[in-house]
N, C-alpha and C positions, 0 to 999 in steps of 0.2 A: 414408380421407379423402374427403370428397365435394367435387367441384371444382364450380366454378359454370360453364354449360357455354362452353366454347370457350376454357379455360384447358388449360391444359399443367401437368404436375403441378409442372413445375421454377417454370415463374410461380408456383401455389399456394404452395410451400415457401418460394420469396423473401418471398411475402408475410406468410406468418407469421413467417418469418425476422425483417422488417423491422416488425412491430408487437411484436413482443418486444424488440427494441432500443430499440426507443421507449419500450417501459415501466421499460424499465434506464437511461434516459439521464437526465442530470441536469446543469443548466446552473448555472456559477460563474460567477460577472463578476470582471475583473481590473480596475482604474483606477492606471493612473501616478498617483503623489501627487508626481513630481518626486524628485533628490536619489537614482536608483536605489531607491526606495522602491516597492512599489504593494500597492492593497488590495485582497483579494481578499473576497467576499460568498459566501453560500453560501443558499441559496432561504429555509433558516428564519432568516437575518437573523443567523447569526456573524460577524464579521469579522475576518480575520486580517491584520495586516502583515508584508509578505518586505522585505527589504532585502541588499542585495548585500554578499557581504564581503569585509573592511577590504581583502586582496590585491589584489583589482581596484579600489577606490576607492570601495565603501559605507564606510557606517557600523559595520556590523553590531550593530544594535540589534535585529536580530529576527534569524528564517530567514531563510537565503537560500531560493532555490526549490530548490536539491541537498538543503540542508538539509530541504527538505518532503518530497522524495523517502524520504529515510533514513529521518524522523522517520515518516511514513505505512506504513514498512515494519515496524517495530517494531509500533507500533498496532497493525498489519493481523494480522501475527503472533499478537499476543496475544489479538488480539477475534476471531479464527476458532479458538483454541484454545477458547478461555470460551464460544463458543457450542457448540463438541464437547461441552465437558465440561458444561456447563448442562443437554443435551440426555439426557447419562445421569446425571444428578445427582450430578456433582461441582460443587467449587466453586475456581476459582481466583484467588478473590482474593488480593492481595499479591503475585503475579507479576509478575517484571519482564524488560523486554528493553534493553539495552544495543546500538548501532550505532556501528559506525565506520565515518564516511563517509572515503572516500581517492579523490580526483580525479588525472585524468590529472595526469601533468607533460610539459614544455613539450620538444619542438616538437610532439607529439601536441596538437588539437585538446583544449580544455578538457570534462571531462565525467564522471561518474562511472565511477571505475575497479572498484575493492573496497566492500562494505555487507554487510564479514562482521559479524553478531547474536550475543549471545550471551543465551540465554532462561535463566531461574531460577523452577524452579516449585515448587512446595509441598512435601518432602518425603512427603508425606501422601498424595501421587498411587500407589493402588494400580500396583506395578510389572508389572500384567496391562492397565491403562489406558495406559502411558507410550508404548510405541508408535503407538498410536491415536492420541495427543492430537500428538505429535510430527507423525505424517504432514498431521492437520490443520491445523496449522503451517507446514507448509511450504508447505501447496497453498494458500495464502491470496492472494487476488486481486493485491495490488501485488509479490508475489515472482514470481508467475507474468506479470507485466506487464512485465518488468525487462528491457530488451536482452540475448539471451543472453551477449554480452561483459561484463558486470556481474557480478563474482565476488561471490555472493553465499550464502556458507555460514550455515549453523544450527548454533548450536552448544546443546544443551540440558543444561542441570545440574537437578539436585532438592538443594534446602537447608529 
């Protein structure tokens, strides 16, 4: 690595350190809409709404933000599996992942406790592929983001 002079190698590494996060980073905007409700933006102009629920005194007419958590864990599951198996040309479409979210109970601080998954994949998945595609499963960015207190099991079936 060639430093520019009068760097220190540890300064050069922060610094590529810190423009690689930059290129990974990506800004959501959130807006109260009132009513425990807010909207959240996403840079190509999605929009989603969270609303808190009924227990605490939303509505529950959409996610809660626990609910985005699970719900993003599932996705994330399944779209770092599809891009394994795309990669060695499989296909897994019709896969699905089921979450159960389970929050502390009270006097524990409110938060997610359990977001055990259970994945159902193609019968069809050569059983020389299924570990492979399983490991990639698991190592998918929002399970690996999870507080290690967040009991967070994979369970994988082929139907």
């Amino acid at each position: 690595m060639i430093r520019p002079p009068g760097r220190s190698t540890c300064e050069s590494r922060f610094e590529t350190d810190a423009r690689a996060l930059d290129s990974a980073m990506l800004e959501i905007s959130a807006r109260y809409a009132g009513n425990k409700k807010c909207d959240l933006t996403h840079p190509q102009g999605a929009v989603l709404r969270t609303d808190a629920p009924k227990d605490i005194g939303g509505d529950a007419t959409g996610f809660s933000p626990t609910d985005m958590v699970a719900a993003g864990l599932a996705a994330c599951i399944l779209t770092t599996m599809a891009m394994f198996a795309e990669r060695h040309g499989l296909d897994l479409a019709g896969s699905t992942a089921t979450v159960q979210k389970h929050m502390t109970q009270p006097p524990t601080p409110r938060r997610l406790a359990r977001l055990p998954v259970v994945v159902t994949l193609p019968a069809s998945v050569p059983d020389e592929m299924r570990e492979r595609i399983e490991r990639a499963g698991r190592s998918c960015p929002v399970h690996a983001s999870l507080h290690p207190e967040v009991d967070a099991p994979i369970e994988f079936r082929y139907a």
